[in-house]
N, C-alpha and C positions, 0 to 999 in steps of 0.2 A: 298374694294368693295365686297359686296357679293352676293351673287345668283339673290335677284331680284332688286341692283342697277343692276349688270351684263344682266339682260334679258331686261332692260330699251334701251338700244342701239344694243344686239347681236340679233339676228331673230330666235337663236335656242331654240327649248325645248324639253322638255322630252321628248322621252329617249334620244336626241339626244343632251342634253343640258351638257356638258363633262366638263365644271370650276364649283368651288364653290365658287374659291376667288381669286380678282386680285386685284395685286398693284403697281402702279407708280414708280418706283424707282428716287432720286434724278438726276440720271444719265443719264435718260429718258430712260430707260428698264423697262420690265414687268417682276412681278413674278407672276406669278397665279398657283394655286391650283387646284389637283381632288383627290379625297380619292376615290377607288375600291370599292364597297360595296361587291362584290361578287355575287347580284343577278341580276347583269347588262345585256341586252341581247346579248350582244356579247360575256359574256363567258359561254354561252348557246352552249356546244357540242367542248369546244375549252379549253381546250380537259377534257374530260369524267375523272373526280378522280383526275388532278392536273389542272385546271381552269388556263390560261396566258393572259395578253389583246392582242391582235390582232395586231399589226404593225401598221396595217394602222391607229387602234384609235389609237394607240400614236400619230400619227401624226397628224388626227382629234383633241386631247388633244391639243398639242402643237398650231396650228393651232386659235384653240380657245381662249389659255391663251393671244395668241399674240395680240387677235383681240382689247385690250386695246391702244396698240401702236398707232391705226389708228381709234378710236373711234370718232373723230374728223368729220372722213369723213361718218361715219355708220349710217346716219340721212337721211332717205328716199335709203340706197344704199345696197347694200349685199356684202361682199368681198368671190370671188370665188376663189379656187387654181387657179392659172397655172404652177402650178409647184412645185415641191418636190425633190430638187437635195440633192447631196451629204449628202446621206441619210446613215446613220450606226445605226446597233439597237446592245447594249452591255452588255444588264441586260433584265431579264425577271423580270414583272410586273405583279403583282399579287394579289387577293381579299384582302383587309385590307392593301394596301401601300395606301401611300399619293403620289400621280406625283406634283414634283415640277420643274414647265418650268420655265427655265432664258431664255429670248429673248430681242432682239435688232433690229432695224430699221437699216439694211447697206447702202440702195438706194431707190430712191423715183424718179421715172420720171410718172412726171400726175398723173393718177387713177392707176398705177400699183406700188407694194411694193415688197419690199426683206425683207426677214427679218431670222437673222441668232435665231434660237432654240436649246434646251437644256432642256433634259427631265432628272431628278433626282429620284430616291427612296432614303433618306438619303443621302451619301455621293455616293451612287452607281449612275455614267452616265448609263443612259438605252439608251438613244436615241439622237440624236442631226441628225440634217439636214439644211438645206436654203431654206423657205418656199419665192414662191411669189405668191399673190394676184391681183386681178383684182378688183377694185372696181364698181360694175354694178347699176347701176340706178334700183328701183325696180319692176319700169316699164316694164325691161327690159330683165326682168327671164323669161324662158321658152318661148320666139321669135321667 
């Protein structure tokens, strides 16, 4: 899937729109993609002469590539955090990598998801955590 099969179901876009490329796995995981360009606006000032992405868009990234997993439900809906557990960052990520997320669906009760991620540069773990989800009607933003 790319960019604009990808914005066919996700709500996000530019600059905020952080996959290029998702896909299915036989095993029912996601892998999806973001390549750094380097003139992204959050490594505006972060930091000045060696540019690193921010934490928290990894977790935005990760967050993103997953939202394949749950694609299903994303028709009239937004999936919001609630949550960002067991969070460790182990690799710095930087202008010209590709972030390659492995994710998986652990738990599913109603409109709320778990789902365990795995952020890559090559063979380097940058990031991994347990994302979960709210899935909101989109009626129902900003209430």
């Amino acid at each position: 899937m790319n960019r604009e099969e990808i914005k066919k179901f996700l709500r996000h876009r530019e600059p905020m729109l952080l996959v290029d490329e998702m896909d299915l796995q036989e095993d029912g995981s996601v892998v999806g993609k973001y390549r750094v360009k380097g003139d992204e606006f959050f490594l505006q000032g972060h930091f000045p002469g060696q540019p690193v992405v921010p934490g928290v868009i990894l977790c935005e990234i990760m967050g993103q590539c997953s939202s394949l997993l749950i694609k299903d439900y994303l028709v009239g809906h937004t999936p919001l955090f609630t949550g960002i557990d067991k969070t460790r960052f182990k690799h710095q990520v930087a202008p010209g990598d590709t972030v390659e997320v492995h994710a998986h669906i652990t738990n599913h009760r109603g409109m709320l998801f778990f789902i365990d991620a795995k952020a890559f540069v090559g063979d380097a773990l940058c990031v991994e955590a347990t994302l979960s989800f709210a899935i909101v009607d989109n009626d129902k933003i900003n209430q």
